[in-house]
C-alpha positions in Angstrom: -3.1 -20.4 14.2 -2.6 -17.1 13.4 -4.9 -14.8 11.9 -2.5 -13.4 9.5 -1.4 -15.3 6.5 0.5 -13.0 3.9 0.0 -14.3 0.4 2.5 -11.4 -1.1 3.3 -8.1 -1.5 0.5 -6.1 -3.0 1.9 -3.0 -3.6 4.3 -0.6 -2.5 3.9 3.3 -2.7 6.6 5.8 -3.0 6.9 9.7 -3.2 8.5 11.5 -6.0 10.3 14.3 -6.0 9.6 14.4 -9.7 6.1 12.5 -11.0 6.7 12.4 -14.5 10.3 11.3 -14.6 9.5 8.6 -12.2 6.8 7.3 -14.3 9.1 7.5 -17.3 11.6 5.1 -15.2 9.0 2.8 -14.0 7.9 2.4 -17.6 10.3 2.8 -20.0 12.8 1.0 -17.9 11.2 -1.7 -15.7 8.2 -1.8 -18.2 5.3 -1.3 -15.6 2.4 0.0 -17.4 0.1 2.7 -15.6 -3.3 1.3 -14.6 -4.8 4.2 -12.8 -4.6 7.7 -12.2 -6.1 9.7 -9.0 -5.1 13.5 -10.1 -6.8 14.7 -7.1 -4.1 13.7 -4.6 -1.6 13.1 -7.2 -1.5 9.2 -7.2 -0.2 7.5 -10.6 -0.8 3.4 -10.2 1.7 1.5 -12.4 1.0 -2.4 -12.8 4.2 -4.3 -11.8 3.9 -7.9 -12.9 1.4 -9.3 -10.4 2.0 -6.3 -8.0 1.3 -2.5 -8.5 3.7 0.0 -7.4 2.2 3.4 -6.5 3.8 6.9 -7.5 2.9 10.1 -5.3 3.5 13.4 -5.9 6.2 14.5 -3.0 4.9 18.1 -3.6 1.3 17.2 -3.3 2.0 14.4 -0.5 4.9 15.7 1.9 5.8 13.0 4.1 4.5 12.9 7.7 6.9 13.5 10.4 9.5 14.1 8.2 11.8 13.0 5.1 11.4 9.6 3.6 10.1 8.7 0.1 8.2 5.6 1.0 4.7 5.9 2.0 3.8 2.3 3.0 4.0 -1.5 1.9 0.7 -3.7 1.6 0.9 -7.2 2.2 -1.9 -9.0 0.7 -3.6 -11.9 2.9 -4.3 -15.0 2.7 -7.8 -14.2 3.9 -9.2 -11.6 5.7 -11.9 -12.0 9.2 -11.4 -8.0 10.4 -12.3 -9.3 14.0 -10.4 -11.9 14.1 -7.1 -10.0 12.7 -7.9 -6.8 15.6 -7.9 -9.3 17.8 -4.8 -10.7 16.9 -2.9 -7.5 16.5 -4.5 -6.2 20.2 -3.0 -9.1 21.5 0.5 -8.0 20.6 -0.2 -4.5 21.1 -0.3 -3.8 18.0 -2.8 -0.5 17.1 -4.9 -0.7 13.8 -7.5 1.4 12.6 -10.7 -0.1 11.1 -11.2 -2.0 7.7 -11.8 0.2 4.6 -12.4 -0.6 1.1 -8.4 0.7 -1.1 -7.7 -0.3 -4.2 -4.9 -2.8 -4.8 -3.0 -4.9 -7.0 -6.3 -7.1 -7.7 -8.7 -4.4 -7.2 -11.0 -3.0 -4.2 -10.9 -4.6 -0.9 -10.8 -4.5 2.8 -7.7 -3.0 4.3 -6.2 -2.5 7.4 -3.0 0.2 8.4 -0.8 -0.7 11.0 3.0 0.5 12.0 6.1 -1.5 12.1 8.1 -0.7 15.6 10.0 1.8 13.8 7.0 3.6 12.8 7.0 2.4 9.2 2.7 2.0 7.5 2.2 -1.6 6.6 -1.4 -2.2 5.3 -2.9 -5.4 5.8 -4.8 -6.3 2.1 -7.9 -8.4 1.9 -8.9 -10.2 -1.6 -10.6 -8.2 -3.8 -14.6 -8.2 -2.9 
């Protein structure tokens, strides 16, 4: 058995060019609702049904290693044993940093960042503590 069971997506984070008009889309057309701000590193947090999808400032939060507007996707698991899930991901060569406590779509938890093979972040979302 694995030790990775994704419930669903928790949230996705992009970059935009232009924060305010992409919160005006999110809202006034999809009807998220923002749930949390973090003006610090420019972060806006938009609710998204059961999901959250996360707005950065592009001029505050270039992109590393070049142009791209998403930042990463968060898959929400099933459960979450941080041994057991390094243990897994070493086994397929897979790098990971360790556990730390993000916010998310249900709120704090443990969290793990990995990269797809084409270098693309995927974080690994524990429940909420």
């Amino acid at each position: 058995m694995s030790a990775i069971a994704i419930r669903n997506i928790d949230h996705v984070v992009l970059r935009a060019a232009d924060l305010d008009r992409a919160i005006r889309f999110y809202c006034d057309v999809l009807g998220c609702t923002v749930e949390r701000q973090v003006e610090s590193i420019g972060l806006v947090q938009m609710r998204a049904g059961s999901a959250m999808i996360d707005l950065f400032d592009a001029k505050e939060n270039p992109p590393p290693g070049g142009p791209g507007n998403m930042d990463h996707v968060a898959l929400r698991l099933e459960t979450f044993d941080e041994a057991s899930i390094q243990a897994f991901l070493a086994e397929h060569g897979v790098p990971a940093d360790e556990a730390k406590s993000r916010f998310g779509a249900e709120g704090d938890g443990p969290s793990i960042y990995i990269k797809d093979p084409d270098g693309n972040t995927v974080e690994l979302k524990g429940p909420p503590y």
